[in-house]
C-alpha positions in Angstrom: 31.6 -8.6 74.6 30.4 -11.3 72.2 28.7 -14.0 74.1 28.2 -18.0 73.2 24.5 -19.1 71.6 22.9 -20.4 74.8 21.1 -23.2 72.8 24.1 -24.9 71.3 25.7 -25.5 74.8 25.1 -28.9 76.5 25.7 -30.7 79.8 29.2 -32.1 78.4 30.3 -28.7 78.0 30.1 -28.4 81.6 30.4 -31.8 82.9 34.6 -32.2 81.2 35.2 -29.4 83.5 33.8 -30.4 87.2 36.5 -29.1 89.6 38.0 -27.1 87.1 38.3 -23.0 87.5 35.6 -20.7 86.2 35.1 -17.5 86.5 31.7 -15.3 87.1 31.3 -11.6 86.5 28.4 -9.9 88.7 29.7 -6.7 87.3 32.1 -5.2 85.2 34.5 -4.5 87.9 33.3 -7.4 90.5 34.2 -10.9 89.5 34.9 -14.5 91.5 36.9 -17.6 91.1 35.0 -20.5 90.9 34.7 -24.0 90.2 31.9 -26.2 88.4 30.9 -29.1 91.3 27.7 -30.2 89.9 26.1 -30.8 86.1 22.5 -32.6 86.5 20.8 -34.2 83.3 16.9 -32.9 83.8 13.9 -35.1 82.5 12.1 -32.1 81.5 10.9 -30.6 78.4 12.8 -28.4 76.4 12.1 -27.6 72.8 16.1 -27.8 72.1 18.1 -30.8 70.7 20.3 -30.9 73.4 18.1 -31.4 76.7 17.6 -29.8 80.1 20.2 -29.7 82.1 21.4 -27.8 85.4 25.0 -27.0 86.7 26.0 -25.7 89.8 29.4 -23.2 90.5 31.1 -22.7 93.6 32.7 -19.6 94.4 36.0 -20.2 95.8 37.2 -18.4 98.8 34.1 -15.7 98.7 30.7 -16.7 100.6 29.6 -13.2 99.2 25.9 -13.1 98.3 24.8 -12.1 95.3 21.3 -11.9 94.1 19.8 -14.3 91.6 20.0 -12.5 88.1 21.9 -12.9 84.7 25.8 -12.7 84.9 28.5 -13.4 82.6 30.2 -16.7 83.2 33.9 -17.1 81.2 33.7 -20.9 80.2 36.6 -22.7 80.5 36.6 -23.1 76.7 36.7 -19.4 76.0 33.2 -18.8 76.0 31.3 -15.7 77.8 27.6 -17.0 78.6 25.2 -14.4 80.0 23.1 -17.0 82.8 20.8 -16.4 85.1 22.3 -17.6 87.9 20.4 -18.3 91.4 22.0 -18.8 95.0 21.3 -22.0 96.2 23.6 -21.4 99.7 26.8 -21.3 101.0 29.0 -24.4 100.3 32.2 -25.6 102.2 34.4 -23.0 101.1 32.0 -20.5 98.8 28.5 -19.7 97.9 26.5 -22.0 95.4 25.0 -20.4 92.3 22.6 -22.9 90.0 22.1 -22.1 86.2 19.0 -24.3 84.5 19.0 -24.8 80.5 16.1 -25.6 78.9 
């Protein structure tokens, strides 16, 4: 699977799609609909053009648990991005999962 360059996506990328579906793979054969509810600008250093930035996904329908680790996320746009992907607790309807770039 060919993945997206980690350093050329910014908060924008993320932030056109709040609400909108996403999908996360925490294994080849496990995945979960989800939806983006959260991009955050960060004031903090990062040695890329872009800036630190955070985003937070919902899984929809599954308050499964997964572990914090790298997983493949399918961008709206058509873009596979390994993240490393923490649980931050269960939402309304899912678990939360925050991914930091910086």
């Amino acid at each position: 699977m060919e993945t997206y360059d980690l350093s050329k996506i910014t908060s924008a990328d993320f932030s056109k799609h709040l609400d909108q579906p996403i999908k996360i793979y925490f294994s080849e054969t496990v995945a979960a609909d989800a939806r983006v509810v959260k991009v955050t600008d960060l004031d903090s250093y990062s040695p890329l053009e872009r800036g630190a930035f955070s985003v937070v996904l919902q899984t929809v329908e599954d308050k499964s648990h997964y572990p914090q680790g790298v997983y493949v996320v399918d961008h709206p746009e058509n873009k596979k991005l390994e993240v490393f992907l923490v649980p931050i607790g269960p939402g309304q309807n899912g678990m939360k999962y925050e991914a930091v770039f910086s």
